[in-house]
N, C-alpha and C positions, 0 to 999 in steps of 0.2 A: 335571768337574762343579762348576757352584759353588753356595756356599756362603754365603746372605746371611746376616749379621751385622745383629743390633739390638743397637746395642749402649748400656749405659748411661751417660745424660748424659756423667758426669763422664771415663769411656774417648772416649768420643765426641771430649767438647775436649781430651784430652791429641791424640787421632790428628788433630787440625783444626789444634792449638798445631802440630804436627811436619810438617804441609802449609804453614801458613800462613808458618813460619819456612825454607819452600825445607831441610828435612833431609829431606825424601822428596817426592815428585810425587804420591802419591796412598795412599791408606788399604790397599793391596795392599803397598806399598812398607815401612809402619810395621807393617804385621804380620811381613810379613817380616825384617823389622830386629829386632821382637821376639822372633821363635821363634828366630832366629839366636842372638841376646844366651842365650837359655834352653837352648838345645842345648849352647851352650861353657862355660855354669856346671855345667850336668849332669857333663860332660864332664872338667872341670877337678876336680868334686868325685869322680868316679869314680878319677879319676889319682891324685888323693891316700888316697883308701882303699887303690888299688891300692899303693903307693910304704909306707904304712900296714905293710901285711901283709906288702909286703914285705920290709923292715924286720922284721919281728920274725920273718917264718922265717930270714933268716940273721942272727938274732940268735945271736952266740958262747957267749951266756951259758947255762946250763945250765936247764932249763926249773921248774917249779915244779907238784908237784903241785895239781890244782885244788880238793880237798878243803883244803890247808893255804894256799890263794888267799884262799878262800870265807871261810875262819875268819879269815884276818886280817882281813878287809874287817868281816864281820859284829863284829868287836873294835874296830873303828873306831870301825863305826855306834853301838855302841853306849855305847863311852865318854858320859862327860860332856864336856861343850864352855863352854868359860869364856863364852859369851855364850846361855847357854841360861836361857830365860825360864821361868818366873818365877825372877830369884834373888831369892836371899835373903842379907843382909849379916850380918854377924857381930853381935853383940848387942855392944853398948859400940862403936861406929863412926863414933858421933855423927851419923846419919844417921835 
């Protein structure tokens, strides 16, 4: 079944730049090329969350309750941070 495309200007002359320049014969060929290109980043992204997780379940190290996760992070957050606005300078800084 197909599927006509309106597509906007500026799509339009990228897929015309990529006919015009002989990298594809025709605007089925630049989609094509597209969805390929988007399927293998998907794909490459999926591998790395996969590789991700896997990673940290045969992680040796001994796990961390998430309750004492939580509280560090939330210790973090809420430190003070030497670039936090508005400062204020010491009185006598000459400034």
């Amino acid at each position: 079944m197909a599927h006509p495309l309106n597509l906007p200007p500026d799509l339009a002359a990228k897929v015309q730049a990529h006919i015009d320049s002989g990298a594809a014969a025709d605007a089925v060929e630049v989609l094509r090329a597209g969805l390929e290109a988007l399927e293998a980043a998907e794909t490459a992204k999926l591998e790395s969350v996969r590789a991700k997780i896997s990673r940290a379940l045969n992680d040796p190290r001994p796990s961390a309750p998430a309750d004492e996760v939580f509280a560090r992070v939330e210790a973090m957050l809420a430190a003070p941070k030497v670039n936090d606005w508005p400062c204020r300078l010491p009185s006598g800084s000459g400034s």
